[in-house]
C-alpha positions, 0 to 999 in steps of 0.5 A: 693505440690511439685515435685523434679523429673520432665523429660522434652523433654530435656531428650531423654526418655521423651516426654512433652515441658518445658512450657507444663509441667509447665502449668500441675504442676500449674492447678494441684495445685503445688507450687514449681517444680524442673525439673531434666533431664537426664546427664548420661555420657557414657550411652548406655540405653538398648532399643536405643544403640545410644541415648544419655542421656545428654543436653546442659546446656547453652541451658537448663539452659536459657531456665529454666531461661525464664520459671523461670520469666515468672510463678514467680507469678504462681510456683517456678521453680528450675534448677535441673540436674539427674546426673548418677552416674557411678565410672568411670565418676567422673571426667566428673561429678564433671565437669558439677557440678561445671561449672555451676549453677544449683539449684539442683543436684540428684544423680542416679545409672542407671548402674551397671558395666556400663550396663544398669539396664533396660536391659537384660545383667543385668540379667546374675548377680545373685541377690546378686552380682547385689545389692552389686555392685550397692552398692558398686558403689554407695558408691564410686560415694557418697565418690568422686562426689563433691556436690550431694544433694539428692539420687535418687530412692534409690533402683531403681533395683526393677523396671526393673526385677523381679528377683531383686524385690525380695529382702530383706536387708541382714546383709550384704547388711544392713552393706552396706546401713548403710555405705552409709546412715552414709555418707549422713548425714555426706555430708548432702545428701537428700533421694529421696521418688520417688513416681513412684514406684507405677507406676511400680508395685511395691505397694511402693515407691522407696525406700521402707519403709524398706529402710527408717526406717533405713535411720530415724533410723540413725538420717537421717532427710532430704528427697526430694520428686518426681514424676520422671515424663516422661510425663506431665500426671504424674507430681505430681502423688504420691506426697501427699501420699509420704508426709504424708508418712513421717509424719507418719515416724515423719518427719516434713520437706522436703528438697528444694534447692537453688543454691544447698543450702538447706532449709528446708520447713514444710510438711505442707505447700505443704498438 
């Protein structure tokens, strides 16, 4: 199997060591592993105003690099980067990306006009307003950071609040995912199947199916898969459903990375 959304202590919101987590991925049977912690620019999260959701990366990187020859002969191990995607935070983003060389970057919307999707100010929008912004900032960050290779639980808003659970893809929401989707493709950007919307109750991934059938039915071809893990116990969890998933959707390759190029591997090779 393989997981390409994995938290380490490096993240403030998660709590399992590097080494701890590799151990976990190995003893469960993965072969291939990517961790992707938090660098979240000017992010206040809702539960601890003064955390800070971002890493040193010549701290990160090396100890990556470490771990990377020490299991060579166990799993592979990428460097990967969750990078929060904010329309005002372009510049800093482009910066980390091209400063240094991660393997992997996935692109994720935690904000919506920089407040916190988790949080309860996020609840003064009404549902329309709240997804047409995400959109649309979304959107924004695609056209202007300058290399993402997948985006991250596509439709992410559904799992804090009940009231943004409740969606269905209107003509002009639909209008807006097809914009987006058409400039993936166009960039050669993954869609993240994120398997812990399950863990949140929401009886799917994230995205939803809905969400996939018109990614596929644009041409989209090109998908990463992850547990989005916060603790050593859930690396890995979803991660063969998610892929057979696909198959089902007739997509015979998930997309890998290396040195932020792509290579596309069978599906049947991590089954």
């Amino acid at each position: 199997m393989i997981d390409y959304h994995i938290h380490s202590h490096f993240s403030p919101d998660a709590s399992s060591d590097m080494k701890e987590v590799i151990e976990k991925a190995i003893n469960s049977g993965l072969k291939e592993i990517c961790f992707t912690d938090h660098m979240d620019y000017d992010f206040a999260p809702a539960f601890n105003r003064s955390l800070r959701f971002e890493f040193d990366p010549e701290i990160y990187l090396p100890t990556l690099e470490k771990y990377k020859k020490e299991y060579k002969s166990d799993i592979r191990i990428l460097s990967g980067i969750e990078l929060g995607l904010q329309p005002h935070m372009i510049k800093e983003s482009n910066d980390v990306i091209n400063s240094y060389e991660f393997d992997f970057v996935l692109g994720s919307v935690h904000n919506v006009s920089k407040l916190d999707l988790t949080g309860k100010e996020v609840l003064d929008f009404a549902n329309e307003e709240l997804w047409t912004r995400y959109f649309e900032e979304m959107l924004f960050c695609i056209e202007n950071i300058d290399r993402i290779n997948s985006i991250g639980h596509f439709d992410v808003p559904k799992r804090y609040h009940e009231k943004f659970a409740r969606f269905e893809i209107t003509n002009s929401h639909k209008e807006k995912i097809i914009e987006i989707f058409k400039l993936m493709i166009e960039k050669e950007i993954a869609l993240e199947i994120n398997t812990a919307g399950f863990k949140y109750g929401l009886n799917d991934n994230n995205p939803s199916i809905d969400f996939i059938d018109i990614y596929v039915e644009l041409g989209g071809q090109l998908f990463t898969i992850g547990s989005d893990s916060h603790n050593v116990n859930q690396v890995g969890k979803g991660i063969e459903e998610g892929l057979k998933m696909l198959q089902l959707q007739g997509v015979q390759y998930i997309s890998t990375f290396k040195n932020q190029e792509l290579i596309q591997k069978k599906i049947d090779k991590f089954i």
